[in-house]
C-alpha positions in Angstrom: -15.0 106.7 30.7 -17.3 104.1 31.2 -14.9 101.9 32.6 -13.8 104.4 34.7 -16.9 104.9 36.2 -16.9 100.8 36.4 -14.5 100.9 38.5 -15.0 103.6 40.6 -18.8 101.6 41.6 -16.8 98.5 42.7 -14.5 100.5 44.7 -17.3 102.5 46.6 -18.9 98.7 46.9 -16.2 97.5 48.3 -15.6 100.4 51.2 -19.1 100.5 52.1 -19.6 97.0 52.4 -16.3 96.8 54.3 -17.4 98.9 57.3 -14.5 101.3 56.4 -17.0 104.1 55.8 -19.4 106.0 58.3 -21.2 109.1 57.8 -19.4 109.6 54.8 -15.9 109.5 56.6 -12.9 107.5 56.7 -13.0 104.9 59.9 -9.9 105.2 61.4 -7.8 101.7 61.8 -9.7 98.7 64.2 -8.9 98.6 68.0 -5.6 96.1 68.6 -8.0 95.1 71.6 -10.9 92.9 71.4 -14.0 95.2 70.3 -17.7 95.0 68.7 -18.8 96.5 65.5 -22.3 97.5 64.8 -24.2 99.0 62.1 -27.7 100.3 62.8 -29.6 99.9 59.6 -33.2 100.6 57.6 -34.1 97.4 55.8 -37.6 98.5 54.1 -38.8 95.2 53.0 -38.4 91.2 53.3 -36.6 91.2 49.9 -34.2 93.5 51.5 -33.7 91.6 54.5 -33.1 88.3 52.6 -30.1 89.9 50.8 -28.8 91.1 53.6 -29.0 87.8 55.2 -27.8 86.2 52.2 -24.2 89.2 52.6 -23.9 88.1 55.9 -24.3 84.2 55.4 -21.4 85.0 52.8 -19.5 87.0 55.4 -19.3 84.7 58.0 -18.4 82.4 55.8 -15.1 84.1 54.8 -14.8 84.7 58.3 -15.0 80.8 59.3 -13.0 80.2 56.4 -9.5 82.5 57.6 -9.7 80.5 61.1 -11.3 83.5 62.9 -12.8 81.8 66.0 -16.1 83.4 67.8 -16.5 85.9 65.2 -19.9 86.3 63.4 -22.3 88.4 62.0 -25.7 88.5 62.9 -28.5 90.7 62.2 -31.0 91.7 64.7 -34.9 93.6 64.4 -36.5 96.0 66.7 -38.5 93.6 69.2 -41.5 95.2 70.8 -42.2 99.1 70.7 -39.6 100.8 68.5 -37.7 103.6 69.9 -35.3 105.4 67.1 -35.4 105.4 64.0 -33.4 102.4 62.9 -35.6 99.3 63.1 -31.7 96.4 62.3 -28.9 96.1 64.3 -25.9 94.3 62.3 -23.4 93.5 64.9 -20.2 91.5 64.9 -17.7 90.4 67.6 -13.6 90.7 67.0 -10.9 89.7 69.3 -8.9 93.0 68.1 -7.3 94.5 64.7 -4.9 91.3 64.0 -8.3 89.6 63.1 -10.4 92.9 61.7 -7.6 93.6 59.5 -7.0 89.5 58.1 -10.5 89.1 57.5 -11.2 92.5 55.5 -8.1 93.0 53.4 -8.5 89.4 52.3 -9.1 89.2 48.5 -12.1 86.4 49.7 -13.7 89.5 51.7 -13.7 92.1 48.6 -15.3 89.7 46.4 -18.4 89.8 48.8 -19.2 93.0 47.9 -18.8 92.1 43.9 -21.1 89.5 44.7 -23.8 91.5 46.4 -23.6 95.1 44.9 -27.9 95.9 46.3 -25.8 95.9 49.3 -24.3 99.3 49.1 -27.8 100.8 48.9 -29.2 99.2 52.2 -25.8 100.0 54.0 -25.8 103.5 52.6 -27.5 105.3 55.8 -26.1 103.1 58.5 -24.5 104.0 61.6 -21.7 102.4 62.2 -19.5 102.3 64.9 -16.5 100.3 67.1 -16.8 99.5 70.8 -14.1 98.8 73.5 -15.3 97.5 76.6 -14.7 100.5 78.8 -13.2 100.1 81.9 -12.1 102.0 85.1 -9.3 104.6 84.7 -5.7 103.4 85.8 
């Protein structure tokens, strides 16, 4: 049972930490064209910003790793007077699925989140979402 329960944990890591879950639901599959992710988060303290920073360092690094040019993560604060409630904005920049998909079914991505499980607690009330650049109907 234990071991079940093991496993489950990492799984759960590993799909929140992925982007594959928002609000609790499934994301469907990545745009094939070129699109932005971004998570809207509530980091509550320094120590939870350094681990964050420390995911993301590891992130990009997988990313930089597979050959996936002008693709990073960065993380971004509320500047000035806050308006919302989220006060970090985790965004990332993809030129479509072919490189979404490499990147996060990689075995080098899943270990991320085995690596940084206090993760799936500061991603647990993001927003996420994907953006296509929207253009004029045809």
């Amino acid at each position: 049972m234990k071991n079940t329960r093991s496993v489950a944990r990492r799984f759960a890591i590993v799909v929140v930490f992925s982007g594959l879950i928002a609000a609790g639901l499934a994301q469907e599959a990545p745009p094939k064209e070129p699109f932005k992710t971004e998570h809207l988060l509530n980091l509550k303290s320094e120590a939870d910003v350094a681990a964050m920073l420390r995911g993301i360092a590891d992130q990009n690094a997988v990313v930089e790793k597979m050959g996936i040019r002008d693709t990073k993560y960065r993380l971004y604060k509320v500047f000035g007077k806050q308006n919302g409630s989220y006060t970090y904005l985790m965004e990332s920049s993809w030129s479509g699925a072919e490189a979404y998909d490499k990147v996060h079914k990689s075995a080098e991505w899943q270990a991320i989140s085995k690596n940084h499980p206090e993760l799936e607690g500061l991603m647990k009330d993001e927003v996420y979402n994907r953006y296509v650049e929207a253009r004029p109907a045809k």
